[in-house]
VMD Tcl script that builds the backbone (N, CA, C; Angstrom):
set m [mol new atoms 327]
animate dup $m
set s [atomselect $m all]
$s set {name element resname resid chain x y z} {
  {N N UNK 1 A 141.699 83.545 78.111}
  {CA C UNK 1 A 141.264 84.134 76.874}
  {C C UNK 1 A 141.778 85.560 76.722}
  {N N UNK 2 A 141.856 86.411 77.472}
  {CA C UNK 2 A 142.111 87.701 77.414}
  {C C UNK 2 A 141.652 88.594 77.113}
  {N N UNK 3 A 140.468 88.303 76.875}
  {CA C UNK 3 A 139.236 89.094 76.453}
  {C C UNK 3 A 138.409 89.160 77.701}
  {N N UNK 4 A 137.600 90.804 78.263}
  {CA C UNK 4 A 137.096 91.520 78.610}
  {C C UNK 4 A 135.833 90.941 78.470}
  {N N UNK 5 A 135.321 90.601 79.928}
  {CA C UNK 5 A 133.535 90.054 79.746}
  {C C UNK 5 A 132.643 91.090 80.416}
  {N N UNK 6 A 131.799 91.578 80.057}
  {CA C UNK 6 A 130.635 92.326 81.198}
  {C C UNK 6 A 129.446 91.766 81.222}
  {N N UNK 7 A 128.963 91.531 82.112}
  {CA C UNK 7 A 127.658 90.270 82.324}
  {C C UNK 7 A 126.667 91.893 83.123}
  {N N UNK 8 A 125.738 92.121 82.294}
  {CA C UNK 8 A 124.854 93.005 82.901}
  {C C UNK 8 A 123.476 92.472 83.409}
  {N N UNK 9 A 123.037 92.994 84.448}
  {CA C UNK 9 A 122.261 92.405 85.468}
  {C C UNK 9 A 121.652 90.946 85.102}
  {N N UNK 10 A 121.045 90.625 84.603}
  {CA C UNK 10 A 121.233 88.697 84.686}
  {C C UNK 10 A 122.414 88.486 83.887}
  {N N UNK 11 A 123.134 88.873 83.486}
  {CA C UNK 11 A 124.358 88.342 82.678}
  {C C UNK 11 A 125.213 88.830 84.244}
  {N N UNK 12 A 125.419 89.599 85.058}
  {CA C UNK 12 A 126.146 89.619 86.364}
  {C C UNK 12 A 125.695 88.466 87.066}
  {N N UNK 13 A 124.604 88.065 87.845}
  {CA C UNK 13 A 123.953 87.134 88.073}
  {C C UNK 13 A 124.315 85.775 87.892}
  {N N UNK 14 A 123.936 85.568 86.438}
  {CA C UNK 14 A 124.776 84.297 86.005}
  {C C UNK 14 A 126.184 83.943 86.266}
  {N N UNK 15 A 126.847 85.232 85.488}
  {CA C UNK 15 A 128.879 85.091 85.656}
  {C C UNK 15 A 128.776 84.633 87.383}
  {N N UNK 16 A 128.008 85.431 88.253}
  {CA C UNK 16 A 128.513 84.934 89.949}
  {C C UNK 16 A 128.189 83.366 90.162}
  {N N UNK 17 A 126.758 83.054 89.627}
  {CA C UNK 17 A 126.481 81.992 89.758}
  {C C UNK 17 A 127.168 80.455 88.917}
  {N N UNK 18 A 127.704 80.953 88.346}
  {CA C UNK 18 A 128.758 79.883 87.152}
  {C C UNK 18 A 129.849 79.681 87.747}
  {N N UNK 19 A 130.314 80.613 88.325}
  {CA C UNK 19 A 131.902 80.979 89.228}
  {C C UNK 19 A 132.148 80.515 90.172}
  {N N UNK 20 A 131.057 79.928 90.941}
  {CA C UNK 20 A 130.977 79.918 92.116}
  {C C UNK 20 A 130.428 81.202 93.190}
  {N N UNK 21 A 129.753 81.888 93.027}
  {CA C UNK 21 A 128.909 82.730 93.706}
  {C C UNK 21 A 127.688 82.484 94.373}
  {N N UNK 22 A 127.137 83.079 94.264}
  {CA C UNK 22 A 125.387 82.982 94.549}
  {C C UNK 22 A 124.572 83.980 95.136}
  {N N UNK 23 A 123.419 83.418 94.308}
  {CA C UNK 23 A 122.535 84.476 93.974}
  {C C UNK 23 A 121.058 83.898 94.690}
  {N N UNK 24 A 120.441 85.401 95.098}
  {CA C UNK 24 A 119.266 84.787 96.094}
  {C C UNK 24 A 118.051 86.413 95.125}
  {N N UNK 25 A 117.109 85.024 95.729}
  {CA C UNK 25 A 115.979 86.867 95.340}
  {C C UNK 25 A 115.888 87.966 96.436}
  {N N UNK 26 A 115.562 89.070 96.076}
  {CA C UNK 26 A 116.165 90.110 96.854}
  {C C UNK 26 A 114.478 90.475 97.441}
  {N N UNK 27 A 114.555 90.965 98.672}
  {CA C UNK 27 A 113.436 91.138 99.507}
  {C C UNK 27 A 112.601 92.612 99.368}
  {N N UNK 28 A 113.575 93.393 98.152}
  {CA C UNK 28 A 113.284 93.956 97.726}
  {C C UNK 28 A 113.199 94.626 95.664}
  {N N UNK 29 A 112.373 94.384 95.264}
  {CA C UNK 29 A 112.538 94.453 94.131}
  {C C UNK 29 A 113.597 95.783 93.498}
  {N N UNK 30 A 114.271 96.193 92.905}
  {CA C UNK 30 A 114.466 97.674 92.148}
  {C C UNK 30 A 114.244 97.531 90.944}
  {N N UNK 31 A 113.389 98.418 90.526}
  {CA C UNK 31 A 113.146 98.889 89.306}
  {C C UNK 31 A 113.210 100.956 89.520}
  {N N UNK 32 A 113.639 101.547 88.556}
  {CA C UNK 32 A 113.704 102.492 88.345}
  {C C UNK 32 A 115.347 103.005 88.971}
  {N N UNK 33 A 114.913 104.288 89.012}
  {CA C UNK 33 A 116.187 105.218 89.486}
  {C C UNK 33 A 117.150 104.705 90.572}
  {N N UNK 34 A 118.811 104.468 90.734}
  {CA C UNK 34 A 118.855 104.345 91.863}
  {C C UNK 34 A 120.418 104.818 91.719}
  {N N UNK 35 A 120.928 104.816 93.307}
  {CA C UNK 35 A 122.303 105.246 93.297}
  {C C UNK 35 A 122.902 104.554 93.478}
  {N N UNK 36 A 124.770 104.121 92.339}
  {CA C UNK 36 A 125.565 103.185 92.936}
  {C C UNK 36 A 126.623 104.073 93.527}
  {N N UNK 37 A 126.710 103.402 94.572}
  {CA C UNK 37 A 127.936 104.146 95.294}
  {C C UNK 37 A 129.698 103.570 94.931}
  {N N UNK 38 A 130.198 103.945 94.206}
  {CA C UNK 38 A 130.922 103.146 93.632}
  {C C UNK 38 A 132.741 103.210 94.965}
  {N N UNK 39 A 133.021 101.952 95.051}
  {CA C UNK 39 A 133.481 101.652 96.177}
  {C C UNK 39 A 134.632 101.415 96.327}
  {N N UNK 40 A 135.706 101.533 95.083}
  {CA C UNK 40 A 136.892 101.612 94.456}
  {C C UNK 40 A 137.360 102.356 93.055}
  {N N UNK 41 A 138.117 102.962 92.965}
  {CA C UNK 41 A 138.702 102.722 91.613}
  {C C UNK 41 A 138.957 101.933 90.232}
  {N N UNK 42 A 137.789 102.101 89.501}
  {CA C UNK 42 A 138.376 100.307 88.309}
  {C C UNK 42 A 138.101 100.930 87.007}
  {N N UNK 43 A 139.087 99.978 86.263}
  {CA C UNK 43 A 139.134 100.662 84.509}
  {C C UNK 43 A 137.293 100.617 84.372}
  {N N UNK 44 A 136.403 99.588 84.299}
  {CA C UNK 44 A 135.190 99.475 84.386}
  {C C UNK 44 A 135.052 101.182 84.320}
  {N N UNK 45 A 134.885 101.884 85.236}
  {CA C UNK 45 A 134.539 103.350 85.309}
  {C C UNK 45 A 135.078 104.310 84.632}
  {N N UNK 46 A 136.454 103.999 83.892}
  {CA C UNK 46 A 137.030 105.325 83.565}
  {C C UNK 46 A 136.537 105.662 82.756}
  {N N UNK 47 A 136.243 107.262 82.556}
  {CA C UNK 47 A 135.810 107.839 81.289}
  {C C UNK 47 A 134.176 108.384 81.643}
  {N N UNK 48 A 133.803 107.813 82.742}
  {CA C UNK 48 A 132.687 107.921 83.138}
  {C C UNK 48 A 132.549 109.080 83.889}
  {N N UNK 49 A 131.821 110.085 84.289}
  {CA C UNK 49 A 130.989 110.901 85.392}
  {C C UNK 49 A 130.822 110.492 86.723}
  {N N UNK 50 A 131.475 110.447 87.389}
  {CA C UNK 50 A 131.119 109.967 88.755}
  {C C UNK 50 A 131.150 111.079 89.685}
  {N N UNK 51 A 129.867 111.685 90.201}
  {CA C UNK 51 A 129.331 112.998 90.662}
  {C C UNK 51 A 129.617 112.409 92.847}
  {N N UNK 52 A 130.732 112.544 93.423}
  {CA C UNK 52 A 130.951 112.412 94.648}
  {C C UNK 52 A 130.784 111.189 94.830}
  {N N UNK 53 A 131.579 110.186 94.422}
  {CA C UNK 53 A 131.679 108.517 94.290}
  {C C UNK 53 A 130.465 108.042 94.136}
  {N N UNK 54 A 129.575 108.617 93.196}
  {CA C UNK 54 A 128.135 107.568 93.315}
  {C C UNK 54 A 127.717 107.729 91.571}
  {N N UNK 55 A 126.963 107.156 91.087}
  {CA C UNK 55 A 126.528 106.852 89.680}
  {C C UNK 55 A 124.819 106.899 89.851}
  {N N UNK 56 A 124.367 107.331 88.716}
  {CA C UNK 56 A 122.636 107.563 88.801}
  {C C UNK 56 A 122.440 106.330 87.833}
  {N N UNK 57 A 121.962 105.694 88.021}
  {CA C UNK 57 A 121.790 104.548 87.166}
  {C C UNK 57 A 119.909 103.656 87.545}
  {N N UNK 58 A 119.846 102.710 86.519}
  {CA C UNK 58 A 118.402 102.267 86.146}
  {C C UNK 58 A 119.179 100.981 86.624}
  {N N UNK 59 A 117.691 100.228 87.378}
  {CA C UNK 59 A 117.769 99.166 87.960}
  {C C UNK 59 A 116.576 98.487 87.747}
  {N N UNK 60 A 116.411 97.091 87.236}
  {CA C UNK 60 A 115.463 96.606 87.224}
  {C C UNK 60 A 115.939 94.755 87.275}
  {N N UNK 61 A 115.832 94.269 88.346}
  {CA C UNK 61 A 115.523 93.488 88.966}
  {C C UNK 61 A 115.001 92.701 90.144}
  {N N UNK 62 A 114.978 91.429 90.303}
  {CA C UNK 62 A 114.346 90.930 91.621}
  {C C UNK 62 A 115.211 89.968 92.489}
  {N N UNK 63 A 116.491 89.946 91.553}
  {CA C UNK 63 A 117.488 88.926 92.176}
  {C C UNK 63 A 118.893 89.692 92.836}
  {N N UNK 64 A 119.538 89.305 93.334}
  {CA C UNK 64 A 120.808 89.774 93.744}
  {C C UNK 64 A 121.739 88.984 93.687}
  {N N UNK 65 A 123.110 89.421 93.766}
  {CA C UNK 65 A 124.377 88.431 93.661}
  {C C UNK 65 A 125.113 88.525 95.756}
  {N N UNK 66 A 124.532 88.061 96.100}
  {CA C UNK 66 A 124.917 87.449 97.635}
  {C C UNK 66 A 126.400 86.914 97.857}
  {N N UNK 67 A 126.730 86.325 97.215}
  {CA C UNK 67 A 128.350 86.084 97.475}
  {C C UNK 67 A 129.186 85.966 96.216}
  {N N UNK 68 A 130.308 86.789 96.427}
  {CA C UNK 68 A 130.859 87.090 94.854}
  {C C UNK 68 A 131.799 85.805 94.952}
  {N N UNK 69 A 132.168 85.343 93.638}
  {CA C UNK 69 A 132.909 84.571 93.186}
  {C C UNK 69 A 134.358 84.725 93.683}
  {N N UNK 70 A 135.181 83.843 93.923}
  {CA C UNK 70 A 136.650 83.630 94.266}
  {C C UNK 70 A 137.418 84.459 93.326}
  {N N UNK 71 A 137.703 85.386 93.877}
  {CA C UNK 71 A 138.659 86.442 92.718}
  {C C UNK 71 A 138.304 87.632 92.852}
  {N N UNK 72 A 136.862 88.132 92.685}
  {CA C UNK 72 A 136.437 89.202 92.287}
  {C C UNK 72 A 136.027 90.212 93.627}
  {N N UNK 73 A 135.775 91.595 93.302}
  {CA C UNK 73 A 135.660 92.361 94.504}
  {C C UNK 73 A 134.578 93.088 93.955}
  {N N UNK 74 A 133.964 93.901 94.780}
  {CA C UNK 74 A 132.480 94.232 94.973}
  {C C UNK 74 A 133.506 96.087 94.508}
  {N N UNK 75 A 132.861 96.803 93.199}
  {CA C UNK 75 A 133.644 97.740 92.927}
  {C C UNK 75 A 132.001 98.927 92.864}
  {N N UNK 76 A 130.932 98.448 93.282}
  {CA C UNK 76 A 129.715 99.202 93.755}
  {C C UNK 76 A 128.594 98.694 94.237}
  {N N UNK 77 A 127.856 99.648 95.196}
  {CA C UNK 77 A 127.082 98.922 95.808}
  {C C UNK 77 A 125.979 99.953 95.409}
  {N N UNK 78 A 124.725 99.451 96.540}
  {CA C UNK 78 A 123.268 100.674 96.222}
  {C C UNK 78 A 122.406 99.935 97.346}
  {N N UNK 79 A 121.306 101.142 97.990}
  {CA C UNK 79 A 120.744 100.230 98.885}
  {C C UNK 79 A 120.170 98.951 99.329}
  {N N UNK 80 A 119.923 98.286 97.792}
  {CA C UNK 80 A 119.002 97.303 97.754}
  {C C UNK 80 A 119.920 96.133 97.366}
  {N N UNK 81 A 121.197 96.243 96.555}
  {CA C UNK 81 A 122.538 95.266 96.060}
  {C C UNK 81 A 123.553 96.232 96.258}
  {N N UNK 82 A 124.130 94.675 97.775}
  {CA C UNK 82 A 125.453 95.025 98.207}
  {C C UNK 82 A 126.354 95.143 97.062}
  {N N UNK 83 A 126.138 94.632 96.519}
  {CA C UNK 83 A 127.273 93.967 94.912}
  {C C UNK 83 A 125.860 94.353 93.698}
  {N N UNK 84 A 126.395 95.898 93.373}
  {CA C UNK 84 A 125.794 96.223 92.234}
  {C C UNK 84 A 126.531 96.774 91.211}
  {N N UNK 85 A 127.838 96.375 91.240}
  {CA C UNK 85 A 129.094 95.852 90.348}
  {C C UNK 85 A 130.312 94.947 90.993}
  {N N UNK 86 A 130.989 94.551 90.319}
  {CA C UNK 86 A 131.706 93.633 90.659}
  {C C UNK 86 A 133.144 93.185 89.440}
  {N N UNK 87 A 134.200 92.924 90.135}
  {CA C UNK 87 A 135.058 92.698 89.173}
  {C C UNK 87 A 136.331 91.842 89.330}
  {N N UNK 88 A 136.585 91.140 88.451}
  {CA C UNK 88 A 138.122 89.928 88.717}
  {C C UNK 88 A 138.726 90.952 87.203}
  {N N UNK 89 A 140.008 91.819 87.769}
  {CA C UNK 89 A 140.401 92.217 86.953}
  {C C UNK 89 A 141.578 91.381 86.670}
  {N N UNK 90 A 142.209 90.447 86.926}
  {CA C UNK 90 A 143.033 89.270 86.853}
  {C C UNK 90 A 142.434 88.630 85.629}
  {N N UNK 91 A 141.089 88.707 85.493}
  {CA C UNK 91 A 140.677 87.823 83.865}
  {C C UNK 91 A 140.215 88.556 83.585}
  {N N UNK 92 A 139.623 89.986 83.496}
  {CA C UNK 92 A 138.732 90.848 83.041}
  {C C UNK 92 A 137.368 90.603 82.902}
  {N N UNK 93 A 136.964 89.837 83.914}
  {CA C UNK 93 A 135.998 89.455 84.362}
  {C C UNK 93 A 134.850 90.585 85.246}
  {N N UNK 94 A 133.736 91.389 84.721}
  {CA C UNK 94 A 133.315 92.535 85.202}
  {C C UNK 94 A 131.397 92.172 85.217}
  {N N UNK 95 A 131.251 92.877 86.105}
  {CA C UNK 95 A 129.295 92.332 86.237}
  {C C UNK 95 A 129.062 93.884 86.797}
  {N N UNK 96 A 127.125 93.837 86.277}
  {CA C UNK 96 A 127.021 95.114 86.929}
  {C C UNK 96 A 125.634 94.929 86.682}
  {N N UNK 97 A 125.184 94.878 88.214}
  {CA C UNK 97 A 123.568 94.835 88.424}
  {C C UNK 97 A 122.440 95.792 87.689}
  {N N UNK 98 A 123.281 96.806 87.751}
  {CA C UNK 98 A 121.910 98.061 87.067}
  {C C UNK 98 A 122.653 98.114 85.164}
  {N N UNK 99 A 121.671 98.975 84.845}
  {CA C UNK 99 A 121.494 98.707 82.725}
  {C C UNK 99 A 122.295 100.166 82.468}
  {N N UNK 100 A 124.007 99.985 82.281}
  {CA C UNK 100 A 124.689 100.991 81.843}
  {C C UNK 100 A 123.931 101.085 80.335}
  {N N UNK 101 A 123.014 100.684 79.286}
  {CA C UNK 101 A 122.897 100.556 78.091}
  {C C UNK 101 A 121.813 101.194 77.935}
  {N N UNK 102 A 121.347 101.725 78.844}
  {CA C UNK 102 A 119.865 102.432 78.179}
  {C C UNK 102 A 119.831 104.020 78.937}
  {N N UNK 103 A 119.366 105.142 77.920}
  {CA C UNK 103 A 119.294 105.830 78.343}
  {C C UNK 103 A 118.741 107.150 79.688}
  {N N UNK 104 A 118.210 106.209 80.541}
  {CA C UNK 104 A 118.192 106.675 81.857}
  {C C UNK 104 A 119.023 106.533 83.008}
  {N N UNK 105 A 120.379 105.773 82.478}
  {CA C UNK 105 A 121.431 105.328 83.322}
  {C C UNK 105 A 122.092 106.998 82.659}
  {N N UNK 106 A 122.840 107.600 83.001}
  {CA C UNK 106 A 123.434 108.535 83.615}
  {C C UNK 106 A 124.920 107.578 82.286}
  {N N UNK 107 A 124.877 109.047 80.934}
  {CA C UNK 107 A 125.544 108.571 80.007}
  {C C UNK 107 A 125.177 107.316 79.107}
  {N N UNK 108 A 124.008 106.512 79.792}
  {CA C UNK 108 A 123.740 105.635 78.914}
  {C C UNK 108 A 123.112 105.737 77.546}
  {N N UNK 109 A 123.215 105.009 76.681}
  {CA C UNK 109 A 123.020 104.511 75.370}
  {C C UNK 109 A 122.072 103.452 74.851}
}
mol reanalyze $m
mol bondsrecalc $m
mol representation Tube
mol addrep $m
């Protein structure tokens, strides 16, 4: 298609789990404040603030993405999700556990 997908936290979730991934509940819940440590370089980020490779971002879930899909690479993590972004830039295929869309994410909207 060639079109650019972002699956945000159950929309990440799902894309792993459709793909071939999988997803388990996490032994720890996050909700509120947390840090992604972001773990590569990816268009996903540019344009963004990234204060010593890490992102302040809002987290609110109970699930995690445990094994990423065939393609894609783990482009941030945080204590609680190893994979709290993720990306197949080969299809523009992009996920991201915490809510870039609301305003307590750091630039969010």
């Amino acid at each position: 298609m060639g079109v650019p997908i972002l699956g945000i936290c159950y929309g990440m979730q799902t894309m792993a789990e459709q793909l071939g991934g999988h997803v388990r509940s996490s032994a720890h819940r996050e909700f509120g404040y947390a840090e992604v440590s972001v773990q590569t370089s990816n268009r996903l980020f540019s344009g963004i603030e990234v204060s010593e490779d890490s992102l302040q971002v809002w987290m609110s879930h109970g699930d995690r993405v445990e094994a990423l899909p065939e393609g894609f690479a783990i482009i941030g993590k945080s204590d609680s999700s190893p994979a709290a972004a993720m990306a197949n830039d080969e299809k523009l295929f992009f996920g991201l556990q915490f809510h870039p869309e609301v305003t307590h994410t750091n630039k969010g909207q």
